[in-house]
Phi, psi and omega in degrees: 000320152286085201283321169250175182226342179325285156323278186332294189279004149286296198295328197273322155315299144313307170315327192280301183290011145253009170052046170264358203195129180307190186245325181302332180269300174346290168315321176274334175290344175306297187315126163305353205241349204284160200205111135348309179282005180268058191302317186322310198295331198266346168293274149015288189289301214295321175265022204062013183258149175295155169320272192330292182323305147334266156321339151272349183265359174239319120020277174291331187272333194275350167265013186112339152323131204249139166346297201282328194287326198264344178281304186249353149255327150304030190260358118328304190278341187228014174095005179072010152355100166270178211300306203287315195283294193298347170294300172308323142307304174289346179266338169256022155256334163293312175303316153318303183292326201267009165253008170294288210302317200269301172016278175348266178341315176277324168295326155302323170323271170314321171306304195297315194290003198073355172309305178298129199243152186303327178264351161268359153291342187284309181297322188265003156289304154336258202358127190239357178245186183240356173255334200275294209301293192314301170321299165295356152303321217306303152262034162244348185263129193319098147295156167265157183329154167202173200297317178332290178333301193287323153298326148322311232241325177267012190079038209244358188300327186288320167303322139349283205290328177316301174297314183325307161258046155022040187265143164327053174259185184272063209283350159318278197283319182301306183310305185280021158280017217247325159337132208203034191336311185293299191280338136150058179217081185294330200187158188327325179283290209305326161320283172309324134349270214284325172317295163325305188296229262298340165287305179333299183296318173299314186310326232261320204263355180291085200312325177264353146286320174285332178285315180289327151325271172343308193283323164315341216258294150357281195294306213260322182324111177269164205208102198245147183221142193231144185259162192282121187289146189103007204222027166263358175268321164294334178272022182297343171287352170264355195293003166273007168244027143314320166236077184214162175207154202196144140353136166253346165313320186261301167019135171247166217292301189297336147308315208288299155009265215276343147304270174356299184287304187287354170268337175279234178065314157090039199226328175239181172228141174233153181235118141286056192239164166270197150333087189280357137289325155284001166273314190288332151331317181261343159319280165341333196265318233274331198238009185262129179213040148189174146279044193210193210281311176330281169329313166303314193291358183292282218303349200273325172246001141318283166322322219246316163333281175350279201283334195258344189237288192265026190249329160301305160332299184275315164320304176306273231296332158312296184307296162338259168008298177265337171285317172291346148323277210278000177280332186293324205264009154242340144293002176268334177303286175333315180274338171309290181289359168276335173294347189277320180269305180276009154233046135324170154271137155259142187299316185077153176000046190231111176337107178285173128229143183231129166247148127306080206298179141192184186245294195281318193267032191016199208245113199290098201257134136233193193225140174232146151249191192331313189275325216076021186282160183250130194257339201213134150196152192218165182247146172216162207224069147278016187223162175321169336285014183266304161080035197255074176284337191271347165306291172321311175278356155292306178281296197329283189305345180264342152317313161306330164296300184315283188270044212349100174299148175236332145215164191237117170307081176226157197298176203232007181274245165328124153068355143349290190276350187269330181287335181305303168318292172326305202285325196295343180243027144281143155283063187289208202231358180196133164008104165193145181271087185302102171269120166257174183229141173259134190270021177297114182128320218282010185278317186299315201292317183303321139353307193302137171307328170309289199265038177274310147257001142289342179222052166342303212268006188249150148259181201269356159296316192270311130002265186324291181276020172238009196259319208270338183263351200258332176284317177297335208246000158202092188290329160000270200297318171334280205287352220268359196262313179297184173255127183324332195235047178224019172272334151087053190224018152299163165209119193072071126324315175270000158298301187302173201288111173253030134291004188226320188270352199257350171283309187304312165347263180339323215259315184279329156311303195283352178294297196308305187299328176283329168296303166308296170125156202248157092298108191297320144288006190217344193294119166284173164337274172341315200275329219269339200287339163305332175314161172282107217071333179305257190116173169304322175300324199276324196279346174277332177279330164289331164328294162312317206268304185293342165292303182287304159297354198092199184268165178276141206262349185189171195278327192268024170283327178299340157277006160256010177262128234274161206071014173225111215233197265201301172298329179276318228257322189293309199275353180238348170326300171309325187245019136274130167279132159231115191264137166114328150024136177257000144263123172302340165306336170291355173233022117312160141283018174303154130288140185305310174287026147234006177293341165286339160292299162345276192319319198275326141318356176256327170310291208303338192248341206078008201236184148273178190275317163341292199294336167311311202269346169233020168227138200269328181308327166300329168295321199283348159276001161285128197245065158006319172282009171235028154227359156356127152222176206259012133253021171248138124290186165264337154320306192296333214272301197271166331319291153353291177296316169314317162299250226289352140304332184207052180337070161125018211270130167317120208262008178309115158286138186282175182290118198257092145351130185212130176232129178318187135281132182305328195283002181232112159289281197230179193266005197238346172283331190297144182223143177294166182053013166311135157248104184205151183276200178173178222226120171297102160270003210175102200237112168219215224268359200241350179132185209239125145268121187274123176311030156000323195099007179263355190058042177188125182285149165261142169267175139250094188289172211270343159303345203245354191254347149241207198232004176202153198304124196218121189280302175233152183314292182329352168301316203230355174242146141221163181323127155094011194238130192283107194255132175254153179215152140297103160307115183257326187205120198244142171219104176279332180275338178229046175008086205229122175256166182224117168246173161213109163304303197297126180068028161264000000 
């Protein structure tokens, strides 16, 4: 697209000494050779990877290859790539193209008007932004009247150009040839007037004023936030930022927000600008080349450029700006902890009883076995105002018998910790583990068209408590039936850009599940649609195909279920299990296009693959470098080896029992310097919250959470992760816990 570049690397040269343009693209603009359509070489510089790496990874994504497949079969091909490096790829190659399309666009644009000149095809060909591309649109793009305009339209342009280069006229005498009654110019000022207002608009539309501007704006812009008058006793939940300012630069994300929010809101007002002396200044350098009545007239819609044109214009691009900052640094919170919370431990194959606790409308008991099928279900009113503890606690023990319970579940909301109490001083006759859970979400779920169809004959109470027990024993395959932001481990969710949090969502959910891996016979809909290739359609026809026919008996049974096509087969094989299987690979993470390197490690050893696969002295005779081809690498070989020491292994860490202190109930129990543990429900960019057992997370600000200075909580916390904290401050009227990590 480009043939020469030379302007480009002057002009990119400038940029740099205005700290308008990274040093990576600089660099890469040397080449004689450089092509816009060449995304791999600009991606490459901008992420460290080499052009090859680049390039075959787009390769892939663009035939159809899914993140998680190219990441863990393709490591050969791209170099060992992980998810987050082939995702940044594919995310700046989206950036890329769409910035060609508008490229495209402006350029037609200009073309249809008659505009385009050889050298302003050359700048916008050049253009490596998308604020660069816009600037140079800017006085091309179709308007509405503007004073300018309308001053244009009265003759006022050759006076404009006259005062512009600000030679020794008569500016007076000059101004009143412009006098015009028909065109709508009485008297000598109003010229100038209009003169002005048309420099204004040239200043405004001027590309190295708005990039230094811009940049000014970036660097130097405070962010004042004001409360709206009358609205401070409603707006009380903003009041540190009724009089506050602050760097905007420095801001931290949840701040930005949280302005951001109380102004749509109607409680604050924010003003964004930098220093407005130093922005007029630096106009005022780049167009005043004299001292006389011209120049004032410069200086005068310089000024008036500024307040009227660009400091709103910049303030929005601003806003913009830091909001997409700060919406990215709160889907990367969201994803930490979502990823975190579904590669929880699973409890794994265990009977269950799950309660739903509450006090009036008591507590909705089912029973799951081993698969999560629900065997049993009932209500029992061991708390007030029913008060039946010994009826309850009597079914409780012949149920835990009856269907030999291996643990028992219950939600952490209503009435939680008094059923925890309860179940934990039953005698039962046989071993089982009282366990809460946390039920966030599980309201939604019971609600949900899923599980709508799954318990046609139910109601959202048993729904509810089978979500809570089914959650203990994989929390995965569970949540994966909600919507990620109805899990409640966000922080602003509903601010951020949500077509960009809910792509992001998604990517981590389908991460996790490819990472753990389906078992295929047991797996629902929901979960199978997350595999790499499936999607929702295919996974309801394996479903379907499984129902009608039975379990799938080996992995090339998944090609006679209709629509699971060759491509579909390739990119999702790998990551479904069949366990029991009569090649035990199939109830690996080998992929079916290496079992003949298998196969041919067993020859080579003498053994079956079985046997391979349970004796480690056998493993230790492969010399790997003798199965090199020019597709298996050795990556793909210790993946291989890795597999068959621990064929199918949960990449999951196990599960550990947390029992709350018995001696804390409620928020009415807590004493400042109380030491107790507790289970990190919530992590964001401000510090961590925590579970107690009181039905109100304490926070932990991000000062409390070592003895040494910590930028992000995720240094030191993770979801789900068991914490002793300190009580520092309990406020029972606005039910606020104050924790501390620190010196416990």
């Amino acid at each position: 697209m480009v043939e020469n570049c030379r302007g480009a690397i002057h002009r990119v040269r400038k940029n740099i000494e205005e700290n308008c343009l990274f040093f990576g693209i600089f660099a890469f603009l040397f080449s004689k050779e450089m092509d816009m359509k060449n995304y791999a070489a600009l991606i490459s510089q901008e992420l460290g990877l080499t052009e090859l790496q680049v390039k075959n990874t787009l390769e892939l994504l663009e035939s159809g290859a899914t993140i998680p497949f190219v990441a863990r079969y393709r490591k050969e091909v791209t170099d060992s790539m992980d998810e987050v490096q082939i995702a940044a790829v594919r995310d700046l190659h989206t950036k890329w193209v769409e910035l060609d399309k508008r490229r495209a666009a402006i350029l037609d644009s200009i073309k249809e008007q008659g505009k385009l000149t050889p050298e302003l095809e050359e700048k916008i060909n050049d253009a490596l932004k998308m604020s660069e591309l816009e600037d140079l649109y800017l006085p091309y793009r179709p308007k509405r009247k503007t004073r300018g305009s309308m001053a244009i339209e009265k003759g006022l342009e050759p006076l404009s150009k006259m005062i512009m280069r600000q030679g020794p006229i008569d500016l007076k005498a000059t101004a009143a040839k412009f006098v015009d009654l028909e065109k709508g110019v009485r008297t000598m000022d109003e010229a100038l007037a209009g003169a002005r207002d048309i420099m204004a608009e040239w200043i405004s539309e001027n590309i190295h004023i708005r990039e230094s501007l811009r940049n000014s704006f970036k660097t130097y812009s405070v962010i004042t936030s004001k409360v709206v008058k009358g609205k401070e006793e409603e707006g009380e939940k903003y009041g540190i930022y009724f009089n506050a300012s602050e760097k905007l630069a420095k801001a931290p994300s949840h701040r930005v927000l949280a302005m951001l929010r109380g102004e749509e809101e109607g409680y604050l007002r924010l003003y964004i600008a930098p220093d407005e002396e130093r922005a007029l200044k630096m106009m005022e350098h780049y167009y005043l080349r004299a001292d006389n009545d011209c120049s004032k007239q410069v200086s005068m819609a310089i000024a008036d450029s500024y307040k009227r044109l660009l400091q709103p214009q910049m303030e929005t691009e601003m806003r913009k700006f830091y909001k997409e900052k700060a919406d990215t640094e709160a889907i990367k919170v969201f994803v930490t902890n979502l990823r975190q919370l579904l590669m929880a431990p699973p409890l794994g194959q265990k009977t269950v009883l799950a309660l739903d606790p509450g006090f009036r409308t008591g507590c909705k008991l089912v029973i799951l076995d081993k698969q999560g099928k629900l065997l049993h279900n009932e209500t029992i009113y061991p708390h007030p105002p029913h008060a039946q503890y010994k009826l309850a606690s009597d079914k409780l023990k012949r149920l835990v018998l009856q269907y030999k319970v291996d643990a028992i579940a219950i939600g952490n909301g209503t009435a939680g910790r008094e059923t925890e109490n309860f179940v934990r001083h039953i005698p039962f006759e046989r071993d089982v583990m009282a366990v809460v859970v946390n039920e966030s979400g599980a309201s939604v779920y019971s609600a949900s068209e899923v599980a709508r169809e799954e318990f046609p004959d139910y109601d959202v109470t048993v729904r509810g408590a089978v979500s809570i027990g089914r959650r203990l024993m994989d929390p995965l395959a569970e949540l994966v039936k909600i919507d990620p932001k109805s899990i409640g481990v966000g922080q602003y969710q509903h601010d951020v850009n949500q077509t960009r949090l809910q792509d992001s969502l998604q990517e981590t959910v389908e991460s996790c599940v490819n990472k753990v891996g389906v078992e295929v016979n047991t797996a629902s809909k929901e979960l199978l649609s997350y595999v790499s290739g499936v999607g929702p359609a295919l996974a309801k026809n394996i479903v379907d195909y499984r129902n009608e026919n039975g379990p799938f008996p080996h992995r090339n049974a998944l090609k006679s279920v209709p629509r699971f096509g060759a491509k579909a087969f390739e990119q999702a094989a790998g990551f479904l299990r069949i366990r029991d299987a009569e090649n035990p690979l199939d109830a690996s993470a080998v992929h079916p296009e290496s079992y003949g390197v298998v196969n041919a490690m067993a020859k080579k050893t003498g053994c079956t693959v079985s046997e391979l696969m349970q004796n480690a002295d056998l493993r230790k005779k492969i010399n790997l470098h003798d199965f090199v081809t020019d597709k298996v690498g050795m990556p793909t070989l210790t993946d291989i080896m890795q597999e068959l020491d621990k064929p199918g292994r949960d990449p999951r860490q196990d599960y550990e029992v947390f029992e709350f202190d018995k001696s804390v109930t409620s928020i009415n129990d807590l004493k400042e310097g109380m030491v107790l543990p507790g289970i990190v429900t919530n992590i964001t960019n401000f510090g961590c919250f925590v579970d107690i057992g009181v039905h109100q997370d304490g926070l932990v600000h991000v000062s409390r959470l070592a003895n040494k200075f910590v930028k992000d909580p995720n240094e030191v916390v993770k979801l789900n992760q068991k914490v002793m904290v300190k009580v520092i401050a309990v406020e029972i009227d606005r039910k606020r816990i104050t924790l501390s990590m620190k010196d416990v």
